[in-house]
C-alpha positions, 0 to 999 in steps of 0.5 A, a space after each residue: 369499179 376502177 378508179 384513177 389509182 388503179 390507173 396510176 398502177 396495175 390497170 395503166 401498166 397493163 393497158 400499156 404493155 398491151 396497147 397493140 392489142 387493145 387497139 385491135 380491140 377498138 379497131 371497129 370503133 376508132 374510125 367511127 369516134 374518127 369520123 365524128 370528130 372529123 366534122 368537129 372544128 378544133 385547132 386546139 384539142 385535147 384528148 382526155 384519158 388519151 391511153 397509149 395514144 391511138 387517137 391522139 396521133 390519128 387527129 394529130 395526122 389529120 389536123 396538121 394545123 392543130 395543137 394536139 394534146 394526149 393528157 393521161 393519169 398513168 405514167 405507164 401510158 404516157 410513155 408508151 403514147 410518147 413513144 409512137 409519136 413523131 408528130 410535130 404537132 402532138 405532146 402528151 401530158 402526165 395529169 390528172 384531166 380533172 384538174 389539168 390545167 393546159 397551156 392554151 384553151 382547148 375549142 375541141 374535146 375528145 376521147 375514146 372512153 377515157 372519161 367513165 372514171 372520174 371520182 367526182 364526174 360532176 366537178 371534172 366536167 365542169 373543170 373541163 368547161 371552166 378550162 376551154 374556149 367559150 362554145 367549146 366541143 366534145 365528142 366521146 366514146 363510152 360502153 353502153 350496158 355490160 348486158 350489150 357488150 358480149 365479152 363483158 357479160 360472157 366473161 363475167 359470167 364464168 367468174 367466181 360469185 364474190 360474197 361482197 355486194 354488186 358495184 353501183 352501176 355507176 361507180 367508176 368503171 368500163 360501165 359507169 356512162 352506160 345510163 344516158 340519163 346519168 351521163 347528162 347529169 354527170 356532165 355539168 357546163 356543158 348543154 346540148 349532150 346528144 347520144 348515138 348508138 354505135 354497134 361494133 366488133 369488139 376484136 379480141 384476137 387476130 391472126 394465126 394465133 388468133 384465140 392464143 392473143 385474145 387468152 393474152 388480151 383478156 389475161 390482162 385487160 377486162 373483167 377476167 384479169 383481177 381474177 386470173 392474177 388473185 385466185 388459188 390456183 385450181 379456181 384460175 385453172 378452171 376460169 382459164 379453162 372455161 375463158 379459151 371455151 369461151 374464145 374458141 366459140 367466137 373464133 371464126 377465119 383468123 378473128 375471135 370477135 364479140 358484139 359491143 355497143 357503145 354510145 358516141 355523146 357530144 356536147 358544148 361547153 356552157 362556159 363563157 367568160 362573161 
């Protein structure tokens, strides 16, 4: 389970001194989510939980008439979005996207899986609609099933059995839209949701050091870091151990890549002012 304190603090604060490799980590994904934003109309976007700001400059580039808004919780990430842009036409807010409020009214949603951690996905959702242009869109990535994503399940896999019981599948977290089923109920104010699988490399590491940047990667983002930064020592000697096995058997010509499944969901807001 991740929540937004933990963005708020040492999950934000990872993900935004690694946001050049988690960037990498997407780079098969990001121009599919592009590309199905590209046939979206929208002069006024926004793009939640927008991380160090990857999309959100893409689109800015691509739609030098629209007003481009990257709106995160972390701080951390904010400033490292802030930093990378030069585009006139982009701003990032620090908030909350659950109860953001924006200068003018979004008619384009988007986000690369930045929408699976809401606290109440229901009442965010239904904010969201409340606040755009009636027949407003979006258009999002999020994981499918852990068991679909390969880095997920392998990693998982070499760590420690806790005592406490398993998370619901769909507490907040990496995994908490992977149920078609519970996304459409989570999204209220918004109708026609629609869903398309989307295989991908999930790159880990590239490069001369290809394996040393996927240790560095999963050594601070994914199932494996929790671990690494609490467990005694031998325990985390041995899950090191077993994690470069791990990277080694996926490195193949200057790439360490894994099989990852997510789903590209759409959907138009039901709010109208009438």
């Amino acid at each position: 389970m991740t929540n937004a304190s933990d963005w708020q603090g040492t999950v934000g604060r990872s993900w935004a001194s690694e946001w050049r490799r988690t960037d990498v980590s997407f780079s098969d994904l990001t121009p599919k989510l592009l590309a199905a934003i590209a046939r979206e109309p929208g002069a006024a976007v926004a793009d939640i939980g927008c991380g160090a700001g990857e999309l959100s400059i893409a689109i800015a580039e691509a739609r030098p008439q629209a007003q481009v808004t990257g709106v995160d919780i972390s701080a951390d990430l904010v400033d490292a979005a802030g930093s990378r842009a030069i585009q006139p036409n982009l701003t990032f807010e620090l908030a909350d996207a659950s109860q953001w409020q924006p200068a003018s009214r979004p008619d384009l949603y988007v986000s690369r899986h930045g929408v699976m951690f809401f606290s109440d996905p229901q009442a965010a959702f239904a904010h969201l609609a409340a606040q755009a242009m009636p027949g407003a869109r979006m258009v999002f990535s999020c994981f499918r099933k852990a068991a679909e994503n390969d880095w997920a399940a392998a990693i998982a896999a070499l760590l420690p059995k806790g005592d406490s019981p398993p998370a619901s599948p769909t507490a907040p977290g990496p995994f908490a839209f992977a149920l078609p089923e519970h996304v459409r109920r989570c999204m209220a104010g918004w109708r026609a949701v629609e869903f398309a699988p989307v295989d991908f490399r999930y790159i880990a590491g590239t490069g001369p050091d290809a394996v040393g940047e996927a240790m560095a990667l999963f050594g601070r983002i994914g199932p494996a870091a929790a671990a690494l930064r609490t467990l005694p020592e031998a325990e985390r000697a041995a899950v090191e151990m077993r994690l470069a096995e791990l990277v080694e058997a996926h490195h193949r010509d200057g790439v360490v890549a894994f099989n990852a499944a997510a789903w590209l969901v759409s959907a138009t807001s039901d709010h109208n002012d009438g």
